[in-house]
Backbone as JSON Lines, residues from 0, in Angstrom:
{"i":0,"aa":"X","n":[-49.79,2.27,53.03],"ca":[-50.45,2.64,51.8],"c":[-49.78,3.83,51.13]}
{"i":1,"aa":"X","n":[-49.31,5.17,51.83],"ca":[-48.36,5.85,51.1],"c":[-47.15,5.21,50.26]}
{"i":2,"aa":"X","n":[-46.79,4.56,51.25],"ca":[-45.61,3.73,50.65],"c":[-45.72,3.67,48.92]}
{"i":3,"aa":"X","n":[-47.11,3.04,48.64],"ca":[-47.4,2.62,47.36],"c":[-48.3,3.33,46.21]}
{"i":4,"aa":"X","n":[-49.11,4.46,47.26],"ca":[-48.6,5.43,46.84],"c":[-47.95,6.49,45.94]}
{"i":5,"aa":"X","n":[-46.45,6.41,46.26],"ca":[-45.65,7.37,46.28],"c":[-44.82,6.59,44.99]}
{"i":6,"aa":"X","n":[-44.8,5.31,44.72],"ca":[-44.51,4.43,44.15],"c":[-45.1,4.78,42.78]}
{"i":7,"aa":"X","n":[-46.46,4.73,42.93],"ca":[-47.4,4.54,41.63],"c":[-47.04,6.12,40.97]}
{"i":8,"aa":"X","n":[-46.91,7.15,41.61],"ca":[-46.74,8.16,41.25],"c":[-45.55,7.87,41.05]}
{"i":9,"aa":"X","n":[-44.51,8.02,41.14],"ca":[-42.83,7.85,40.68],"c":[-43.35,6.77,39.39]}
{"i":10,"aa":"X","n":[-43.62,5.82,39.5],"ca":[-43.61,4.95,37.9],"c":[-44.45,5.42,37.13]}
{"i":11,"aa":"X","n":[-45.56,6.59,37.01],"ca":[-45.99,7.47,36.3],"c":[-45.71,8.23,35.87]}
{"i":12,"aa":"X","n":[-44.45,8.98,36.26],"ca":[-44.25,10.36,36.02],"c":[-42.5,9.53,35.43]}
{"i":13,"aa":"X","n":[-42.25,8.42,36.06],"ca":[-41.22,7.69,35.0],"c":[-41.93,6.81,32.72]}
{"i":14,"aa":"X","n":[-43.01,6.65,33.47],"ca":[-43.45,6.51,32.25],"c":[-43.61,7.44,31.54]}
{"i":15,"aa":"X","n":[-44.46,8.59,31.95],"ca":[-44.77,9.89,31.07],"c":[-43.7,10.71,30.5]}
{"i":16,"aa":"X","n":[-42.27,10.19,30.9],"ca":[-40.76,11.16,30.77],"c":[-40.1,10.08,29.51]}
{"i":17,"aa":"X","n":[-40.44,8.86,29.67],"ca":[-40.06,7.45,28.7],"c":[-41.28,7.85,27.57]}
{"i":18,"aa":"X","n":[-41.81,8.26,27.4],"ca":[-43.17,8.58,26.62],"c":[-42.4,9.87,25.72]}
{"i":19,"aa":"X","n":[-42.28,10.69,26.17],"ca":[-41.57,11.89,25.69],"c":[-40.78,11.91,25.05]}
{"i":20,"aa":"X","n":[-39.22,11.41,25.68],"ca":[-38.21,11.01,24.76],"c":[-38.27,9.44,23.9]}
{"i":21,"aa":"X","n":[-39.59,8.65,23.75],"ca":[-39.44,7.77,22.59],"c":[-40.3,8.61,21.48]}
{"i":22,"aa":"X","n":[-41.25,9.27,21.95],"ca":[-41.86,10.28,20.99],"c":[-40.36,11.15,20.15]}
{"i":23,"aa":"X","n":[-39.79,11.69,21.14],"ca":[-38.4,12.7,20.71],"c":[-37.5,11.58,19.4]}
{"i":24,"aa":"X","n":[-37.52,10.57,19.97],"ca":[-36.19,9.54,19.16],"c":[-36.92,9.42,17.79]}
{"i":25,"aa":"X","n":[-37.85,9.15,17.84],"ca":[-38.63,8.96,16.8],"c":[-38.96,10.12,15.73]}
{"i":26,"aa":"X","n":[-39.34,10.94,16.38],"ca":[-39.29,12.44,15.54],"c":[-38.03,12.52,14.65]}
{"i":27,"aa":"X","n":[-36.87,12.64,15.86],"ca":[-35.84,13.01,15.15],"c":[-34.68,11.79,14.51]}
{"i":28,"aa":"X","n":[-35.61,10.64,14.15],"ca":[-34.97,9.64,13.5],"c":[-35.5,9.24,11.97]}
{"i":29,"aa":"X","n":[-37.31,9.61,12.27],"ca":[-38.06,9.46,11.15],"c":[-38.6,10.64,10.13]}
{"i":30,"aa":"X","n":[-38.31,12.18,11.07],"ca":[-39.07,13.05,10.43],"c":[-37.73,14.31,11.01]}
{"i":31,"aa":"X","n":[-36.95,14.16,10.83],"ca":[-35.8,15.52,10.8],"c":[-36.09,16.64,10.5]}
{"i":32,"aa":"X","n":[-36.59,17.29,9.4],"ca":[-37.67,18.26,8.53],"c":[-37.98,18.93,9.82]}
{"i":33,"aa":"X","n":[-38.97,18.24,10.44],"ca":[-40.36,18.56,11.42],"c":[-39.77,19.25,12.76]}
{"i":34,"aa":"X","n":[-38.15,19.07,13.1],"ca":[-37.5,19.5,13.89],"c":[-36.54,20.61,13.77]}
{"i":35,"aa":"X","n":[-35.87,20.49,12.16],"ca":[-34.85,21.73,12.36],"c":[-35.68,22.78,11.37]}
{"i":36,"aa":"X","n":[-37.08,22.55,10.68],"ca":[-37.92,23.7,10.34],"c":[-37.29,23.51,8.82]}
{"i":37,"aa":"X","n":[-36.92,22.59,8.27],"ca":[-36.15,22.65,6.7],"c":[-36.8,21.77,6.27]}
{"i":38,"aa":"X","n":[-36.81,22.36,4.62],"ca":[-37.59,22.05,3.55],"c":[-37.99,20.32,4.19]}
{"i":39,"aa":"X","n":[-38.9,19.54,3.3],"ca":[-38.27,17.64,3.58],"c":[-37.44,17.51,2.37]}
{"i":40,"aa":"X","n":[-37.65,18.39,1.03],"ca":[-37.25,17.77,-0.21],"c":[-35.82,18.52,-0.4]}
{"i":41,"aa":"X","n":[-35.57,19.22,0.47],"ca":[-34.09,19.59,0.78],"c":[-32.87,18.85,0.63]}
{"i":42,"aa":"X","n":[-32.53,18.61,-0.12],"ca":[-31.06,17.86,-0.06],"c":[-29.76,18.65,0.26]}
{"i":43,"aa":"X","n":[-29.24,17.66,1.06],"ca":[-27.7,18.61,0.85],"c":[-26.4,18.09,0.09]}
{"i":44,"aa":"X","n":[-25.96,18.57,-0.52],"ca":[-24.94,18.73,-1.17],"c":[-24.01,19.23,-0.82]}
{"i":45,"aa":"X","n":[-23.55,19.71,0.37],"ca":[-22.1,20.19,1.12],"c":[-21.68,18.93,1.9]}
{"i":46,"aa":"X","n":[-20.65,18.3,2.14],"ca":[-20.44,17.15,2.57],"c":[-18.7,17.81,2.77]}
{"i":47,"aa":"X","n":[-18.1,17.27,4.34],"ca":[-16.86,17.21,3.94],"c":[-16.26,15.64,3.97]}
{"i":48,"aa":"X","n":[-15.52,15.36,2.71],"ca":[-15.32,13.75,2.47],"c":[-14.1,13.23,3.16]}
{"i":49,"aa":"X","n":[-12.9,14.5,3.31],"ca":[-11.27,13.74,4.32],"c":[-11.31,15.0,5.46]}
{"i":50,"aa":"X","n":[-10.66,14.75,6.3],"ca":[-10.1,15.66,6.69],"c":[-8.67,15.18,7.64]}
{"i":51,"aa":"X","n":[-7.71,16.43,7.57],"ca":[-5.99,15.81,8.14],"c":[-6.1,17.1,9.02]}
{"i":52,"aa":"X","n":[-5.42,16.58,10.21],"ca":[-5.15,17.24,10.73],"c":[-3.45,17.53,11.01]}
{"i":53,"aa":"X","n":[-3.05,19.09,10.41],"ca":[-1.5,18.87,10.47],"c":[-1.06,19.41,11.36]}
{"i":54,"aa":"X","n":[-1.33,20.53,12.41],"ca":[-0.64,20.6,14.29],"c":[-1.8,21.07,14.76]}
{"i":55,"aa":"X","n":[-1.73,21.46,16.04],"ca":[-3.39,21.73,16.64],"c":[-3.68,22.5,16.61]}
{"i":56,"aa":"X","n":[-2.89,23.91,15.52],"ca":[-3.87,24.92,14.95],"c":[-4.2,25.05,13.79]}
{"i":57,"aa":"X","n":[-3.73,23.65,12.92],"ca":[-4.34,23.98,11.27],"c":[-4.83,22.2,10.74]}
{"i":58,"aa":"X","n":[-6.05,22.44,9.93],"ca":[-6.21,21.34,9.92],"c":[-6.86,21.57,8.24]}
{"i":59,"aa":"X","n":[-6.88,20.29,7.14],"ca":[-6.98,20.27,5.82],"c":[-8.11,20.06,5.54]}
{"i":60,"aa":"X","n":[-8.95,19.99,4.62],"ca":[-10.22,19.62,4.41],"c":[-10.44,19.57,3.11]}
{"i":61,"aa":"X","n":[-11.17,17.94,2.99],"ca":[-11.76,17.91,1.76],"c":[-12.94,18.53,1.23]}
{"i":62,"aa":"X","n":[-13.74,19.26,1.1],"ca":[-15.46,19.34,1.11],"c":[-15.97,19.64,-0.2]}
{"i":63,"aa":"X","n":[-17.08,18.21,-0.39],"ca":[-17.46,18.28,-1.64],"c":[-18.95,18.88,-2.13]}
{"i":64,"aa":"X","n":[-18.97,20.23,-3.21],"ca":[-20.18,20.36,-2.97],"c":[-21.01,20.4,-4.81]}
{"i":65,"aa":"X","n":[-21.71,19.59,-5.01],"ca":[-22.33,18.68,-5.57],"c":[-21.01,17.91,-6.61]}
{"i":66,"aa":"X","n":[-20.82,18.85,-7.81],"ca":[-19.95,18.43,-9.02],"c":[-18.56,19.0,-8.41]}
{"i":67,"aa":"X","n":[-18.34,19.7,-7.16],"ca":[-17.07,20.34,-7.27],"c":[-16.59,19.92,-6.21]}
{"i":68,"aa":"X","n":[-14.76,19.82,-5.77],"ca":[-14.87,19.41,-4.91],"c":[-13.39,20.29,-4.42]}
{"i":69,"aa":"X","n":[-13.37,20.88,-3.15],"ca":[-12.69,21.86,-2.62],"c":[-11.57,21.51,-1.64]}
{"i":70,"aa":"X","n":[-10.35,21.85,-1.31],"ca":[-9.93,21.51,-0.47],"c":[-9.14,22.8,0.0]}
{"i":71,"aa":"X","n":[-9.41,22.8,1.57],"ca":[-9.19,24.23,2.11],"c":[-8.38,24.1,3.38]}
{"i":72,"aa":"X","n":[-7.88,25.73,4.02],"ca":[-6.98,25.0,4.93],"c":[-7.58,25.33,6.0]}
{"i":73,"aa":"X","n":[-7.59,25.02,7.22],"ca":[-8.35,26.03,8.06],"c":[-7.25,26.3,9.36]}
{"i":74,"aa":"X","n":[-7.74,27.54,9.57],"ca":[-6.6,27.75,10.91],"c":[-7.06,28.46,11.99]}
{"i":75,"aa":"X","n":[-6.47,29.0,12.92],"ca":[-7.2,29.8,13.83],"c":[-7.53,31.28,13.61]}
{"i":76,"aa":"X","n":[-6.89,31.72,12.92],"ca":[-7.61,33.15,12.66],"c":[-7.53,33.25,10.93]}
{"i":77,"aa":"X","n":[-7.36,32.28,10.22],"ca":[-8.16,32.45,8.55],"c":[-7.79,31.23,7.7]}
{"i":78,"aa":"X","n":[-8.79,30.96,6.82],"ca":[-9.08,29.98,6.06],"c":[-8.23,29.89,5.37]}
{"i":79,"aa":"X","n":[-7.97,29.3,4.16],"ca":[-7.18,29.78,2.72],"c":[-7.75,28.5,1.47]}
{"i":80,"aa":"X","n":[-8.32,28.56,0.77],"ca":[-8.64,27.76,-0.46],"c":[-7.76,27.22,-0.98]}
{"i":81,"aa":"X","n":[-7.08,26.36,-1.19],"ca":[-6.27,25.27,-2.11],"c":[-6.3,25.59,-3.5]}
{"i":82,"aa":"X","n":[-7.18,24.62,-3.46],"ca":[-7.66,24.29,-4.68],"c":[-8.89,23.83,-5.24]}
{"i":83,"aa":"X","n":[-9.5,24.12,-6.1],"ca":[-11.06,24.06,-6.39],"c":[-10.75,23.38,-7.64]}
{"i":84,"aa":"X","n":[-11.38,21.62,-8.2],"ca":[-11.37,21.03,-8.63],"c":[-13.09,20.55,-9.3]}
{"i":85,"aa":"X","n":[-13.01,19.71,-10.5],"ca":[-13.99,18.64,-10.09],"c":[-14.11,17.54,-9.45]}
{"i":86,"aa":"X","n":[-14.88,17.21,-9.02],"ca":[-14.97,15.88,-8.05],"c":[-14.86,14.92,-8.78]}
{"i":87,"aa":"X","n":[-14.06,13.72,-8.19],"ca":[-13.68,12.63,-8.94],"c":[-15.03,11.54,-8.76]}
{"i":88,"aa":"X","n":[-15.28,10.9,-9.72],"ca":[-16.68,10.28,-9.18],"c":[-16.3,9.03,-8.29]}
{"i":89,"aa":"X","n":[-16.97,8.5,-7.6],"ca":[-16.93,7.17,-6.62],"c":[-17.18,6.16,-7.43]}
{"i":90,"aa":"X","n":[-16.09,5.12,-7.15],"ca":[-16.72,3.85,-8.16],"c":[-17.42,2.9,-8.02]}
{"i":91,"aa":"X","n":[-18.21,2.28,-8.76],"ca":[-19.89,1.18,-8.57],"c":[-19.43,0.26,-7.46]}
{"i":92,"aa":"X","n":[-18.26,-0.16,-7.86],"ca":[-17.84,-1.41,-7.3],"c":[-16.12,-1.57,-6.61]}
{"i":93,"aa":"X","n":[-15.74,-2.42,-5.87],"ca":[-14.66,-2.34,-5.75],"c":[-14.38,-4.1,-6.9]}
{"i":94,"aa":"X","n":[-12.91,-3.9,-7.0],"ca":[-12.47,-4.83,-7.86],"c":[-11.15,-5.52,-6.98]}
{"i":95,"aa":"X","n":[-10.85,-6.8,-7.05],"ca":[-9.72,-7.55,-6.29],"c":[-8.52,-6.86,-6.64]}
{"i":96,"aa":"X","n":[-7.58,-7.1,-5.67],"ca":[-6.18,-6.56,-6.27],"c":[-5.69,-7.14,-7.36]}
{"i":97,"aa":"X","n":[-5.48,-8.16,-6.97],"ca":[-4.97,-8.96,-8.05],"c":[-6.04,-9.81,-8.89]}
{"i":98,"aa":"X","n":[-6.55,-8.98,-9.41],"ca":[-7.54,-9.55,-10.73],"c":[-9.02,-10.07,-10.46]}
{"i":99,"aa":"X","n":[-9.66,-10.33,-11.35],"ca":[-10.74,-11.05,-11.39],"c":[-10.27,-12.84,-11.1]}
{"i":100,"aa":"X","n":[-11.38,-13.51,-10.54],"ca":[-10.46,-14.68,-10.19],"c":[-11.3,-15.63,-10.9]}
């Protein structure tokens, strides 16, 4: 009878831990806000869109933030700004290479 027991307790305390983290997945799949303490109607607008990497201490970056769009260098001990542009807009649709058919 321990045997089963010891059983019922282990698949309890396995359910109550499966309980927790589907509660957790869910939180942080449906309600993000509620976890990192930020606004809900928060949007972000910093995005980085390429990034190159040119040896393994400097690497390029696109990052676009709303209308503007930046490209910077980054390295191990300092940044440096490129160039500060407007952002090119994304287009509706893609179109065939060779024509409409």
């Amino acid at each position: 009878m321990e045997f089963f027991d010891a059983g019922r307790y282990i698949a309890g305390l396995l359910f109550t831990v499966g309980l927790i983290f589907g509660l957790w997945y869910l939180a942080r799949k449906y309600m993000p806000a509620l976890l990192t303490g930020a606004p809900a109607n928060d949007r972000k607008t910093l995005k980085i869109s390429e990034s190159l990497a040119l040896d393994p201490r400097r690497r390029v970056v696109v990052v676009n933030s709303g209308a503007r769009e930046h490209i910077v260098l980054l390295g191990i001990t300092h940044d440096l700004l490129i160039e500060s542009r407007d952002a090119v807009p994304a287009p509706d649709h893609a179109e065939p290479i060779g024509g409409s058919l």
